[in-house]
Every structure is written in structure tokens, then in C-alpha cells.
C-alpha positions as CSV (number, residue, x, y, z in Angstrom):
1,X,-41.6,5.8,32.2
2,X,-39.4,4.9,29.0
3,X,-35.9,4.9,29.8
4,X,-33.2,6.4,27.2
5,X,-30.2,5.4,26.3
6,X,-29.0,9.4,24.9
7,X,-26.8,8.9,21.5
8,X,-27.7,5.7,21.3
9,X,-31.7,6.4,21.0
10,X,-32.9,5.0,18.1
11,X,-34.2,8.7,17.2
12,X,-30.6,10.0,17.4
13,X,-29.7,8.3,14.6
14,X,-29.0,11.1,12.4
15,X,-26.8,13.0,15.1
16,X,-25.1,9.5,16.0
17,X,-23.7,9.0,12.1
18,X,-22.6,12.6,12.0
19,X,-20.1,11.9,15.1
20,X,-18.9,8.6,13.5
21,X,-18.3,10.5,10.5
22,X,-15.9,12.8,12.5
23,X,-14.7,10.0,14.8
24,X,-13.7,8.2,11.4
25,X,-11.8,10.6,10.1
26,X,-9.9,11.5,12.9
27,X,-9.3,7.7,13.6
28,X,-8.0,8.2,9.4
29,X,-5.5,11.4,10.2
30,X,-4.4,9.5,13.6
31,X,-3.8,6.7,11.3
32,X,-1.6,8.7,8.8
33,X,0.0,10.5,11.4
34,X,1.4,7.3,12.6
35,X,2.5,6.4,9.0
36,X,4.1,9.9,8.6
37,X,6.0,9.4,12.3
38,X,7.4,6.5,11.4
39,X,9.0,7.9,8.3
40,X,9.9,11.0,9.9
41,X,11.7,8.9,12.7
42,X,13.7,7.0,10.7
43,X,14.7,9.1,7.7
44,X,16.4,12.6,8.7
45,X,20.1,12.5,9.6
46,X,22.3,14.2,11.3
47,X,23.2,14.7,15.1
48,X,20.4,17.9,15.7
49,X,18.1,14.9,14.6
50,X,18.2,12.8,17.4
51,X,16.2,14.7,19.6
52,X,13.3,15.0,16.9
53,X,13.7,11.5,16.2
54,X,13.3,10.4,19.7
55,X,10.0,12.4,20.1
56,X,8.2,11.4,17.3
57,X,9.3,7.6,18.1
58,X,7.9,8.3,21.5
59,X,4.8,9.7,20.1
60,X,3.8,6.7,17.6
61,X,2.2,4.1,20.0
62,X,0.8,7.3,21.7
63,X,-0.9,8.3,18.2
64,X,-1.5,4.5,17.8
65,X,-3.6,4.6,20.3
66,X,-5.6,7.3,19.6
67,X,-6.6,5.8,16.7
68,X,-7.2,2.8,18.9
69,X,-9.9,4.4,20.8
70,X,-11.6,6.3,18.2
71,X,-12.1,2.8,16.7
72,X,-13.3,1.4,19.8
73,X,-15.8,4.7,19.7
74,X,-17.0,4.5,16.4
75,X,-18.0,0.6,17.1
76,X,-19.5,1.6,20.0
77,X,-21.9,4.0,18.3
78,X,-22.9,1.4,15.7
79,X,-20.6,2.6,13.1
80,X,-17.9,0.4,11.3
81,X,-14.6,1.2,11.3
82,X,-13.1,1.1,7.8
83,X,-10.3,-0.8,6.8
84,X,-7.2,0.3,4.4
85,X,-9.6,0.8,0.9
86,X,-11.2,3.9,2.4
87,X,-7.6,5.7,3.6
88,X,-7.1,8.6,1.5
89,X,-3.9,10.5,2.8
90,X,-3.6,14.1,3.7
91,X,-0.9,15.1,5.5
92,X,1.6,16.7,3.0
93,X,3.5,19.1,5.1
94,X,4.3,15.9,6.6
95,X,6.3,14.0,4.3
96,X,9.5,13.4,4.1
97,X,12.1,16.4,2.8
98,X,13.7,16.0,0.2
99,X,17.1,16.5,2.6
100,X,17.0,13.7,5.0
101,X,18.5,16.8,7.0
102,X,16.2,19.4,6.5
103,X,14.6,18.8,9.8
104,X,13.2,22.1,10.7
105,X,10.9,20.7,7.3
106,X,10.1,17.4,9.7
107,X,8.9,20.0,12.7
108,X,6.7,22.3,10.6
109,X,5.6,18.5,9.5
110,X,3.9,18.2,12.8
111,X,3.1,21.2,13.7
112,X,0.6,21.5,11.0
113,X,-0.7,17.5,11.6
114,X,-1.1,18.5,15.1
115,X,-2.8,21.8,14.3
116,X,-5.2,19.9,12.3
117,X,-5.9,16.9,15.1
118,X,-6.7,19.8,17.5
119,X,-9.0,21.9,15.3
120,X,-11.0,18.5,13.7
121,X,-11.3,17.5,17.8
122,X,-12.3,21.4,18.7
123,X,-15.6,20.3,15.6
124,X,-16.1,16.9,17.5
125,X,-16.3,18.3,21.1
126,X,-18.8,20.7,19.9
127,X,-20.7,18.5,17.6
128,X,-21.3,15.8,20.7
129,X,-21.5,18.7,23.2
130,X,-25.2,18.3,24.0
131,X,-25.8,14.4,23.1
132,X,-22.7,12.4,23.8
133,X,-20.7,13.5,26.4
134,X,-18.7,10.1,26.4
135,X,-17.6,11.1,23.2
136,X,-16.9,14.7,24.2
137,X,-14.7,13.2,27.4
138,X,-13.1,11.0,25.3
139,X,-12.1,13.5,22.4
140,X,-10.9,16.2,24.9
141,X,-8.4,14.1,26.6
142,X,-7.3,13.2,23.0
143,X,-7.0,16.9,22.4
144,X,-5.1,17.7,25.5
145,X,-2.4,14.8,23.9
146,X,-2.6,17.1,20.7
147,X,-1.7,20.3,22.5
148,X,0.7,18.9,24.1
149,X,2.9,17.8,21.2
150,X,2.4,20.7,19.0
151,X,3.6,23.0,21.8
152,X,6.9,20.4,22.3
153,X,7.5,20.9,18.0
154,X,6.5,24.6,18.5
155,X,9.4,25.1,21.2
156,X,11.9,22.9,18.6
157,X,10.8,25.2,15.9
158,X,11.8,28.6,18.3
159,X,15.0,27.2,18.6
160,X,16.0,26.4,15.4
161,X,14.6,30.0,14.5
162,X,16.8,31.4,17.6
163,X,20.0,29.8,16.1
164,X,18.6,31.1,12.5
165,X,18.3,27.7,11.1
166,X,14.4,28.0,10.0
């Protein structure tokens, strides 16, 4: 009786550099997102700042590590994780306003870069849902991490529209 080894079957070759493919470029937006919360936590100004900075500060290793283990993943399933020559940014909502105090600009920032992180891990956890469900577990915890945030911006972004400041 031949014993398989799932995803990592020699005849799941095809499927296994699809899910690399996606594993890489969320590891690439995780990476930017980093990039883009550092900026974000060190440029605005102003006292209704603080708060934002301190999240997204608090957020950075978190993202960080994402990246972290979809790198981990992507070796794991043969791939190779690229290094900065294959970066190609995206994130534009993201950058920084051109008011370092237009920070209701900084929270739609990461709504949408959330937004995106959970709809690109929605495609991965139904891409590996028959064939790799240490992937799928993985990328589903990372997802839960994404929710999370973009429903703490979303509740920053109702108050600012409360006080009629978005």
C-alpha cells in the first residue's frame, strides 16, 4: 500500500505552485502592509492621532509575522520565497496623506489593506480547501487577525463620522 504525502505528492504539483503563488503574494501585501504601518505610525500628528498611532505600532510585529509564516509555508511547499526584486507595491489608499493630520485618510488606509488581506485569504482557504488543510488552518487563523483589525479601524472610522470629521 503506497503511502501519500497529500500537497506534497509529487502529482500535486500543479495545485501545490498555485497555493505558493497565493501564499507569495499575501506574504508581498503582508510585507507592504508592514512598510505602510510604519509610515502611518510615525507620520500623522496631532493629539486624535495617538490612539491610531498606537494601534498600528501594535499591529507591525503582528503583520511581521504573518509574513513570517507565509514564508515558512511557501518553503515548506517547495516554493522560494522571493526577496526585495520581486516586491511590486500596491497599497495606495495606504500611503501617507498629504496632511500629516488627515488621519481619518490613515484609517480608510487600513481598512481597505485589511479588506484586501481578508478577501486574498477568503481565495486561499478555498483554493487549499480539499488538498492542504495545513495551509487552510494556517491562513484562517491569519484571517481571523485580519477581521479583527479592520473591525478596530472600522469602529475609529464611526467615530470620526459621529463627530462629523470623515
Amino acid at each position: 500500500m503506497a503511502t501519500t504525502a497529500g500537497i506534497l505528492d509529487a502529482q500535486s504539483g500543479a495545485e501545490r505552485e498555485q497555493l505558493v503563488e497565493l501564499l507569495t503574494t499575501a506574504y508581498w501585501m503582508e510585507i507592504e502592509t508592514v512598510m505602510n504601518y510604519i509610515a502611518n505610525s510615525t507620520n500623522p500628528d496631532g493629539v486624535r492621532a495617538q490612539e491610531i498611532i498606537e494601534s498600528l505600532r501594535g499591529d507591525i510585529l503582528e503583520e511581521l509575522g504573518h509574513a513570517q509564516q507565509l514564508a515558512a509555508r511557501i518553503k515548506e511547499l517547495y516554493g522560494v520565497v522571493p526577496a526585495s526584486e520581486g516586491f511590486s507595491a500596491s497599497q495606495s489608499e495606504l500611503q501617507p496623506p498629504e496632511h500629516q493630520t488627515d488621519i481619518v485618510h490613515v484609517i480608510r488606509g487600513v481598512i481597505a489593506a485589511e479588506s484586501a488581506a481578508i478577501s486574498h485569504y477568503e481565495r486561499i482557504i478555498e483554493a487549499s480547501e480539499e488538498s492542504d488543510p495545513v495551509t487552510q488552518d494556517m491562513v484562517i487563523a491569519l484571517l481571523r487577525d485580519e477581521q479583527r483589525h479592520r473591525r478596530l479601524f472600522e469602529g475609529f472610522l464611526r467615530e470620526y463620522e459621529a463627530e462629523g470629521r470623515a
